[in-house]
N, C-alpha and C positions, 0 to 999 in steps of 0.2 A: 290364353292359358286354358288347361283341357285338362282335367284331373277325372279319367274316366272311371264310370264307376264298373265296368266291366271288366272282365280279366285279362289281363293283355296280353293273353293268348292269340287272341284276335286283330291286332293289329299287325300292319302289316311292317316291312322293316323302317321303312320314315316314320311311322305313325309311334315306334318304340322309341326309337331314338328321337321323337321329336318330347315321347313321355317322359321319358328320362331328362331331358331339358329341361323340361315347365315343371314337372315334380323337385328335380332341385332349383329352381327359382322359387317354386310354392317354399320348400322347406327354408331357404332365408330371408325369406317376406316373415315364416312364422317366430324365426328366431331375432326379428329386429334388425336384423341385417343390412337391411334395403329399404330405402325410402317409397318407394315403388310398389303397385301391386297391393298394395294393405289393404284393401278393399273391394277385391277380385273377389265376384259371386263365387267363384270355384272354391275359393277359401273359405267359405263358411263353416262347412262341416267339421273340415278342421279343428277349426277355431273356436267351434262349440264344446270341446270335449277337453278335458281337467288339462291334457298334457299335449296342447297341440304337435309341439316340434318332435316328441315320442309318435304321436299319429303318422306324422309325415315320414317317421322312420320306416315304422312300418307297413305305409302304404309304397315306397321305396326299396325297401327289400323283396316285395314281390316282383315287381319290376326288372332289379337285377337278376331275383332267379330265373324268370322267361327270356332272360339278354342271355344268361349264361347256358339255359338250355337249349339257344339256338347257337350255343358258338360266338357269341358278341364277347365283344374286350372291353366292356364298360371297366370305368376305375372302381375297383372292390371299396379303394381306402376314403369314398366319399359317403359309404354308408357307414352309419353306428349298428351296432349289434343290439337287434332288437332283446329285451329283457321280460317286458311284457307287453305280450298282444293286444293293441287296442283295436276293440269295437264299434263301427259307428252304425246306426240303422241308416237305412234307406229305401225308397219306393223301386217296387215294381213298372209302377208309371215312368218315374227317372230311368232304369234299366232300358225300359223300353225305347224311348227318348233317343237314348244315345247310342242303341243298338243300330234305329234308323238311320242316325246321323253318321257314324261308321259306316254303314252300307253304302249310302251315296258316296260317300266319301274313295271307298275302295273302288264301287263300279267305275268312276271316271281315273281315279292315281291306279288302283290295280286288277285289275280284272281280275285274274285267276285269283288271287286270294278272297275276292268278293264269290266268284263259284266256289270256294273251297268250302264257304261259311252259307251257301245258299240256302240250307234244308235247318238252320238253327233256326227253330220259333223267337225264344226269348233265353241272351246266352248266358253262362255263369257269370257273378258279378268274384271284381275282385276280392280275395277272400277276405279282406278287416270291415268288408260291410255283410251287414247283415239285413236281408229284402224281405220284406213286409207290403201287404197291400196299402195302395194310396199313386194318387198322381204324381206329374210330375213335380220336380222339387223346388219350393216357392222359389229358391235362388239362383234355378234355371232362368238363364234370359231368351228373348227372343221364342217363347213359347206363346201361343193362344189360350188362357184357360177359360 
């Protein structure tokens, strides 16, 4: 599971549609739903913040906006209507992190869309986080710190 903290502008068409998977698996892991996954590092931040399964709403609705501003038929009637915006901080270190891990990622699955995003230093995060200096995030795995 992959709950990127970038904007998923940058993904490429698997990479959306594989977001849209694991963002509604994250959201009935947070709603009790599912025995499974309750303890996916990805899920923290989540799960930090008053109204998790609200979070996951609205990390969800950005998601379907970039499906629908490329023309994708994701199902509308899976999301709720976000009410209020939640917030979560996060590092620049994490941004960066997973900017790398997207780039490998596209130079071998997409080429061209890895040249499209070539000249990004460090890219927008998705907008319910908010980036702050600091490394990357303790509940990143498979990191050196």
């Amino acid at each position: 599971m992959r709950l990127w903290t970038l904007h998923p502008r940058y993904l490429d068409p698997a990479g959306l549609v594989a977001l849209w998977r694991e963002a509604l698996l994250a959201r009935a892991v947070l709603r009790g739903e599912t025995r499974g996954y309750r303890h996916h590092p990805q899920l923290q931040r989540f799960q930090s913040v008053e109204l998790p399964a609200d979070a996951i709403e609205c990390y969800l609705a950005t998601v379907l906006a970039e499906a629908d501003a490329r023309g994708y038929s994701f199902d509308r009637s899976k999301v709720q209507p976000v009410i209020q915006p939640i917030r979560i901080a996060c590092t620049e270190g994490q941004l960066a992190h997973e900017w790398l891990h997207l780039r490998r990622k596209l130079s071998a699955r997409n080429p061209a869309q890895h040249e499209r995003w070539r000249d990004v230093g460090l890219p927008d995060a998705h907008p319910m986080f908010d980036i702050g200096p600091g490394p990357v995030e303790p509940w990143e795995r498979g990191v050196d710190r």
